[in-house]
PLY file of the C-alpha trace (Angstrom):
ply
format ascii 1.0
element vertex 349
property float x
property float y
property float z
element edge 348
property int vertex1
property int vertex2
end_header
9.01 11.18 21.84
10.83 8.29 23.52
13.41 8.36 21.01
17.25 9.50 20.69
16.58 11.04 17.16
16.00 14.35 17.04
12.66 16.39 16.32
14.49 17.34 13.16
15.53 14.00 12.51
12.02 12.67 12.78
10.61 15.41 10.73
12.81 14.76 7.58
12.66 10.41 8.51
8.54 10.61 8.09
7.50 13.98 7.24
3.65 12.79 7.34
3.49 12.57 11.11
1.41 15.43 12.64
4.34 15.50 14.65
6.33 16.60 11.96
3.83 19.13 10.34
4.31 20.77 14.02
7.81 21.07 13.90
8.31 23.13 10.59
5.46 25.25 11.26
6.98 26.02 14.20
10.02 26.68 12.18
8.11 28.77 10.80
8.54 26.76 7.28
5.17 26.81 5.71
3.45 25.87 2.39
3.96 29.77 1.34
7.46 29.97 2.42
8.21 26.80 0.96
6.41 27.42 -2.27
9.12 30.64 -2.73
11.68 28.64 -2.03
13.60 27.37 -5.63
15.24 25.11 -3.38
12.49 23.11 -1.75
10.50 23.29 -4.67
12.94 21.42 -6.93
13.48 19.39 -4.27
9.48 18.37 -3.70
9.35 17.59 -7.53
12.55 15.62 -7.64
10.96 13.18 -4.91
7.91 13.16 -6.89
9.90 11.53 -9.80
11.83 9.18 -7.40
8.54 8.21 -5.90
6.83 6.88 -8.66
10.11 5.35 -9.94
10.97 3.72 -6.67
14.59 5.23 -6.08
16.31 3.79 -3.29
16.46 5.57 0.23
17.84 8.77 0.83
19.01 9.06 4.14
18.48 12.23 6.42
21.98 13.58 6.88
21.94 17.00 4.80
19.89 19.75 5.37
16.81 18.00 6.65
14.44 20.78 6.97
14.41 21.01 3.44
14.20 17.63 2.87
10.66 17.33 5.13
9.28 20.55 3.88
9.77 19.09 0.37
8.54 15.82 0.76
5.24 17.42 2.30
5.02 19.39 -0.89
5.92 16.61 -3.20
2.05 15.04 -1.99
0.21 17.90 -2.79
2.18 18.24 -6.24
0.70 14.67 -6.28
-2.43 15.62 -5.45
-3.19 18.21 -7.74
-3.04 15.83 -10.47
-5.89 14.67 -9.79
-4.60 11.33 -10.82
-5.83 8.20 -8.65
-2.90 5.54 -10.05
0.13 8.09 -8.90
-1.16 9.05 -5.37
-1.75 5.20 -4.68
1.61 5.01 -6.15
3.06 7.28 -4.51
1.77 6.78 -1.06
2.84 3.14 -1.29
6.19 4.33 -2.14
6.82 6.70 0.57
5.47 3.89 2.74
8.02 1.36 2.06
10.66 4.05 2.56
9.04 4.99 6.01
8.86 1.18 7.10
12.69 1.02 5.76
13.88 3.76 7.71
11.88 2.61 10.77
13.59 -0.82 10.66
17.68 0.90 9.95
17.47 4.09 11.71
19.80 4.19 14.92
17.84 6.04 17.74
14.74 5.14 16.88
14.80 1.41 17.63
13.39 0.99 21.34
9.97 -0.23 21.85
8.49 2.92 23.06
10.00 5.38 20.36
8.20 3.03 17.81
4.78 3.05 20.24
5.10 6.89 20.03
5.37 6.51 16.19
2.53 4.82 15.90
0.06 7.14 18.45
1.13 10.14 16.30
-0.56 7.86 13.25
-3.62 7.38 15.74
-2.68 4.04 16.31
-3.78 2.72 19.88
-0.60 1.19 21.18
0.59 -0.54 24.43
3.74 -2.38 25.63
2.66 -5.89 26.05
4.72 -6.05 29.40
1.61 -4.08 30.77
-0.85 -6.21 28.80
0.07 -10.12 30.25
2.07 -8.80 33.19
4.67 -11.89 33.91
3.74 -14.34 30.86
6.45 -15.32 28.59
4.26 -13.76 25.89
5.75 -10.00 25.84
9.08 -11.56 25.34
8.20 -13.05 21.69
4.91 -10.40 21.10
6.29 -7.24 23.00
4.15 -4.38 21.89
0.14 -4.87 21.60
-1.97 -2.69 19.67
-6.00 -2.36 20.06
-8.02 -4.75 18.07
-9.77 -2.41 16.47
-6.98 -1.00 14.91
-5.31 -4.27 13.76
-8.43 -4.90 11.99
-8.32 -1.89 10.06
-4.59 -1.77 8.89
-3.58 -5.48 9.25
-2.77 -6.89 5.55
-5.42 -8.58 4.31
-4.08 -11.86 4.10
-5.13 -15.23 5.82
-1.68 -15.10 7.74
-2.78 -12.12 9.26
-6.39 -13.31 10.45
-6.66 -12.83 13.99
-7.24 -16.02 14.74
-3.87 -16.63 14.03
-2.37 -13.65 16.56
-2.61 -14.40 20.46
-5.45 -11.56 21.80
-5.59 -10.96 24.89
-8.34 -8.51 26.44
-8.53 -6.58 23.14
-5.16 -6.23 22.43
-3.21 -8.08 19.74
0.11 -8.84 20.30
2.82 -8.68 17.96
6.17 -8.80 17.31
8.36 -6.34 16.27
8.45 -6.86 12.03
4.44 -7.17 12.13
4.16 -4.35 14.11
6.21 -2.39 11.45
4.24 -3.95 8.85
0.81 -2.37 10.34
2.19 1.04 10.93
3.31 0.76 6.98
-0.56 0.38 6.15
-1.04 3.04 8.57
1.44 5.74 7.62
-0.01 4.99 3.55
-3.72 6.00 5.00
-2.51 8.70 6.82
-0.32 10.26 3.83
-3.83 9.40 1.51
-5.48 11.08 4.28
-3.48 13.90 3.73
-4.19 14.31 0.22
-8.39 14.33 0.92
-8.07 17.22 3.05
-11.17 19.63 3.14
-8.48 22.50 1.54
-6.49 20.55 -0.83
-8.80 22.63 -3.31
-6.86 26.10 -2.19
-3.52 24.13 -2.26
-3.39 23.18 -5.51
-4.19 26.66 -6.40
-1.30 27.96 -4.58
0.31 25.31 -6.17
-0.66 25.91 -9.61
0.92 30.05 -9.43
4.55 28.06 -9.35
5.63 27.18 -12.96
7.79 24.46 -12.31
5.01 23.07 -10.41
2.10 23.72 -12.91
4.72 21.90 -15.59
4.72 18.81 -13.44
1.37 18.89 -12.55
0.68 19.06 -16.21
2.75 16.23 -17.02
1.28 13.78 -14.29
-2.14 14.67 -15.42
-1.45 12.81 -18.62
0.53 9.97 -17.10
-1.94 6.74 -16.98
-1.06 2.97 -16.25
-1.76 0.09 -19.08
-4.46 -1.46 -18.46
-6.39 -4.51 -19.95
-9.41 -6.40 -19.37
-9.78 -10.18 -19.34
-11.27 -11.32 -22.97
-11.94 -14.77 -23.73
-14.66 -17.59 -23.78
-18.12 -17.55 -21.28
-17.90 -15.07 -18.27
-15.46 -14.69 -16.02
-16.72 -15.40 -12.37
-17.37 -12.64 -9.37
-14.37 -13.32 -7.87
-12.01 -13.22 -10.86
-13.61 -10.33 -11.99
-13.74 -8.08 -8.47
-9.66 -9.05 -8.59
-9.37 -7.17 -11.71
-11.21 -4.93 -11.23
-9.77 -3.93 -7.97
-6.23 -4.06 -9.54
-7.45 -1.71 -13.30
-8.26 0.89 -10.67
-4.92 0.89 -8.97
-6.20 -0.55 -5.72
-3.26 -2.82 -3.56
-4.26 -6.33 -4.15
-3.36 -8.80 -1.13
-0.90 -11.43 -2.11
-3.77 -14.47 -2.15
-5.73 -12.28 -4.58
-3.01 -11.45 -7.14
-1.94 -15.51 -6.89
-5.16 -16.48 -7.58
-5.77 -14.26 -10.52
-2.63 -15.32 -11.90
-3.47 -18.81 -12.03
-6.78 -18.09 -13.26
-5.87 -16.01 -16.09
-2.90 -18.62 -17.17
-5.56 -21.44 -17.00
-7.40 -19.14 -19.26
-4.56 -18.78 -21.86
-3.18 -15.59 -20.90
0.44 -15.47 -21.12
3.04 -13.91 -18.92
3.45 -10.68 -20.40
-0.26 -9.90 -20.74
-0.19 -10.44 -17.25
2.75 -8.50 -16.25
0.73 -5.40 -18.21
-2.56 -6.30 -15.80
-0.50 -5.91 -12.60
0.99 -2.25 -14.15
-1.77 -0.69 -12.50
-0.82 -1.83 -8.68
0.92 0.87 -6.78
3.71 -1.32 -5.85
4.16 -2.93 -9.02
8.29 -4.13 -10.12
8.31 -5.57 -13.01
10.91 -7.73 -12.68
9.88 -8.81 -9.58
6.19 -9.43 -11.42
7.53 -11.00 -14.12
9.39 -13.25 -11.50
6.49 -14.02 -9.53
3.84 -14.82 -12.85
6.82 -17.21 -14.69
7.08 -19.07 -11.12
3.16 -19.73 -10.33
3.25 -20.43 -14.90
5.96 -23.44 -13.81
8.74 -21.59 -16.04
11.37 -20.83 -13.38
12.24 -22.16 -9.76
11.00 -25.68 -9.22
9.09 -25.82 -12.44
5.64 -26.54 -10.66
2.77 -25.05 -12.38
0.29 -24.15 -9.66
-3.73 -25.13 -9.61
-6.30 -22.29 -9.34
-7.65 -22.24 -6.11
-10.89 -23.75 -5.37
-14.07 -22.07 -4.49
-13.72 -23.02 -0.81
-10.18 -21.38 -0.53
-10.75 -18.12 -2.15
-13.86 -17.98 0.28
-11.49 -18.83 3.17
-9.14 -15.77 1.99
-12.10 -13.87 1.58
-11.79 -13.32 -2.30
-15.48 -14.60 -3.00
-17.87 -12.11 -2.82
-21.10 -14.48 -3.10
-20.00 -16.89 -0.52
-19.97 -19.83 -2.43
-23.22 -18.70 -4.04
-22.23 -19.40 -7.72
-22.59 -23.21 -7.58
-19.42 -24.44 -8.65
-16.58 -25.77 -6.97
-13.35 -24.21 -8.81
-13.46 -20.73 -10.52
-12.44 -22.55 -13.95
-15.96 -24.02 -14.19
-18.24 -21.18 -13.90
-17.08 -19.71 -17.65
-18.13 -23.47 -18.89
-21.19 -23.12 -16.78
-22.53 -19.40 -17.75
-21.34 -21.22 -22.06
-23.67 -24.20 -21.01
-27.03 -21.92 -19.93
-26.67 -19.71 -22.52
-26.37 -22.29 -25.35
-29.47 -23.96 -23.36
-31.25 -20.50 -23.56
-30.96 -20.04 -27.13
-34.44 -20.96 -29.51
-33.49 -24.47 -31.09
0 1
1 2
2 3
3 4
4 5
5 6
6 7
7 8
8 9
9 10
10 11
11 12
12 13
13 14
14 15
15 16
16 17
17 18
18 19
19 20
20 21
21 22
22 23
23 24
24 25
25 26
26 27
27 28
28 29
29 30
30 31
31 32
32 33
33 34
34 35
35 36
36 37
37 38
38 39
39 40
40 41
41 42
42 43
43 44
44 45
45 46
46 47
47 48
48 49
49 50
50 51
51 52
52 53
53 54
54 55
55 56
56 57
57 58
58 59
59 60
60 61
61 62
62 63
63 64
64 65
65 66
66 67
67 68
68 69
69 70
70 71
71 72
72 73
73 74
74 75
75 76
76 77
77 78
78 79
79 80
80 81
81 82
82 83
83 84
84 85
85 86
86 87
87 88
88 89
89 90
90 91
91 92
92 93
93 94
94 95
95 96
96 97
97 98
98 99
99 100
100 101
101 102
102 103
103 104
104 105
105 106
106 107
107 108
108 109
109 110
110 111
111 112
112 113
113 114
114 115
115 116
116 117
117 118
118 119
119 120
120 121
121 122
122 123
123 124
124 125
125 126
126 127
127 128
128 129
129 130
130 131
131 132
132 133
133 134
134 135
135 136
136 137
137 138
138 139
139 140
140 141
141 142
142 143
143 144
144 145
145 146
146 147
147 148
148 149
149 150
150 151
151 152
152 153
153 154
154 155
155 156
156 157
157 158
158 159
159 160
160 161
161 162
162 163
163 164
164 165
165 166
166 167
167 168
168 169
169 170
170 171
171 172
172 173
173 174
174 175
175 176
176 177
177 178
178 179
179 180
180 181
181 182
182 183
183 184
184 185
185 186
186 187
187 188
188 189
189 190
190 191
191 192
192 193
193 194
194 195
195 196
196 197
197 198
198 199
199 200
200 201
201 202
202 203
203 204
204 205
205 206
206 207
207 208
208 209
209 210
210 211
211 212
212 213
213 214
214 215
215 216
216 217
217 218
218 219
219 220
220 221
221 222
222 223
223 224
224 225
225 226
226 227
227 228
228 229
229 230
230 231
231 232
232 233
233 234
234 235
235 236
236 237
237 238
238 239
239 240
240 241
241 242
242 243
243 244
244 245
245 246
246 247
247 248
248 249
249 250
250 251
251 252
252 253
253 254
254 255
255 256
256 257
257 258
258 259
259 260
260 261
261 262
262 263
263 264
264 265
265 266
266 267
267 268
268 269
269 270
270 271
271 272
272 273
273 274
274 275
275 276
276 277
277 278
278 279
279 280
280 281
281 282
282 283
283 284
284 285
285 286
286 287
287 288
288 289
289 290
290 291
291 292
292 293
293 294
294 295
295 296
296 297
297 298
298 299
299 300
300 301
301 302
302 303
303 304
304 305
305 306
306 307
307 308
308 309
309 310
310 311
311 312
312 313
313 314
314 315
315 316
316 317
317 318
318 319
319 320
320 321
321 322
322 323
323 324
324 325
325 326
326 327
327 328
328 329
329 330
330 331
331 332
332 333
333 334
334 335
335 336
336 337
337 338
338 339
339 340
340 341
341 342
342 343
343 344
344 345
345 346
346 347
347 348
């Protein structure tokens, strides 16, 4: 790697590289040898806990072998749980610590170390130098990345529309901070990726002969978020009710989609908490930070405005609307009054 961190260093920084699998089997550190170690075990579980409780970083200064053989074996402690909400969890976790330590890690902050980074993740990647050869361009935008791949782990967000990014020849280019951003999405697919594996079956039987392991595999089983379904007058429209949907089965909602259901469900007479408790399911979810974020768009805190849900032409513009304006009404509010209004008409007078 172009980089002035060591292979050791990179292994325990983001032990989900293939890179990094490479090194400790070379190590000879394996899943068996790991799984008899006390050590790495009770290590693995520990970041298990601080996973799915969002500790803060750890850095990578003591015994860092340990440290990536563990956090390798936390995911398949994860996995064998069989429980949906915690991977998501977890790999969104990890994935915030990975872009952290990609952004404050001395010897790892050159262009090409960070290009490297991102082919181990399969990532097509070029310095943008190469792509506009004497434009101004590479010196705001200096690493491009295939379109393809943009596409695929871009946030899904308006901002991020590639409209928006200057493409040129196939490659978007990008500045440093949204190129971190898109290897975050692609180091969470990768560690998800990890998890589907076509042995993860034998794993978790290896796993499963460990006590402490089988205990905390156990325990996880039985761990579910709180979850709660919109109630209240006529029928809640597609697009409202793909959001929730989307966010009761622990799926990352993009920032336009959890906004809009927010306003929706406070027009509807929700209040903040019962909101808060929707958004328990999302893998990144704070709750003060939620709680935050509903009692702002509600009007209660910051410049007191209490936001408007967004019409039928923006949530089709974010892509949130899943009939293409094909339910014949212009804001989300009206289609509950609507579906009230034909079945009232449908009833024998």
């Amino acid at each position: 790697m172009e980089c002035y961190a060591t292979m050791q260093e990179i292994a325990c920084l983001f032990p989900y590289l293939d890179k990094s699998g490479e090194y400790l089997f070379a190590r000879g550190i394996t899943l068996e040898s790991a799984l008899n170690s006390d050590h790495i075990v009770k290590r693995a579980i520990d970041i298990v806990e601080e996973s799915l409780k969002r500790m803060k970083n750890r850095p990578c200064v003591d015994e860092p072998e340990v440290e990536a053989a563990a956090s390798r074996l936390a995911l398949y402690i994860i996995t064998g749980a069989s429980n949906i909400y915690l991977l998501r969890r977890f790999a969104d976790s990890q994935s915030k610590m990975f872009t952290y330590r990609l952004r404050n890690t001395p010897g790892i902050q050159s262009y090409e170390c960070k290009a490297e980074i991102a082919s181990d993740l399969g990532l097509s990647v070029a310095m943008a130098r190469n792509v506009v050869k004497g434009s101004l361009l590479a010196a705001t935008y200096p690493i491009a990345i295939r379109w393809r791949d943009y596409i695929r782990y871009a946030p899904q967000d308006p901002d991020w529309a590639m409209i928006n990014r200057p493409v040129v020849s196939g490659w978007v280019l990008l500045d440093v901070n949204d190129f971190e951003r898109v290897l975050e999405d692609a180091y969470e697919a990768k560690i998800l990726k990890m998890a589907s594996r076509e042995d993860v079956g034998y794993i978790v039987g290896l796993l499963s002969k460990v006590e402490p392991i089988y205990r905390e595999i156990a325990k996880l089983r039985s761990l579910r978020p709180v979850t709660i379904r919109a109630e209240g007058r006529g029928e809640d429209p597609p697009c409202m009710r793909a959001i929730i949907e989307s966010i009761r089965k622990g799926e990352n909602a993009p920032h336009t989609a959890r906004f809009a259901i927010t306003t929706y469900l406070l027009r509807r007479g929700w209040d903040v908490e019962q909101i808060v408790d929707l958004f328990r399911s999302s893998p990144d979810f704070n709750e003060k930070i939620t709680r935050y974020q509903v009692q702002h768009i509600a009007g209660q805190v910051g410049g007191r405005k209490e936001y408007s849900v967004p019409s039928c032409e923006t949530m089709n513009s974010w892509g949130l609307c899943p009939t293409n304006l094909g339910c014949g009404v212009k804001n989300p509010v009206q289609y509950g009054r609507r579906a009230s209004r034909a079945t009232e008409a449908s009833r024998p007078q």
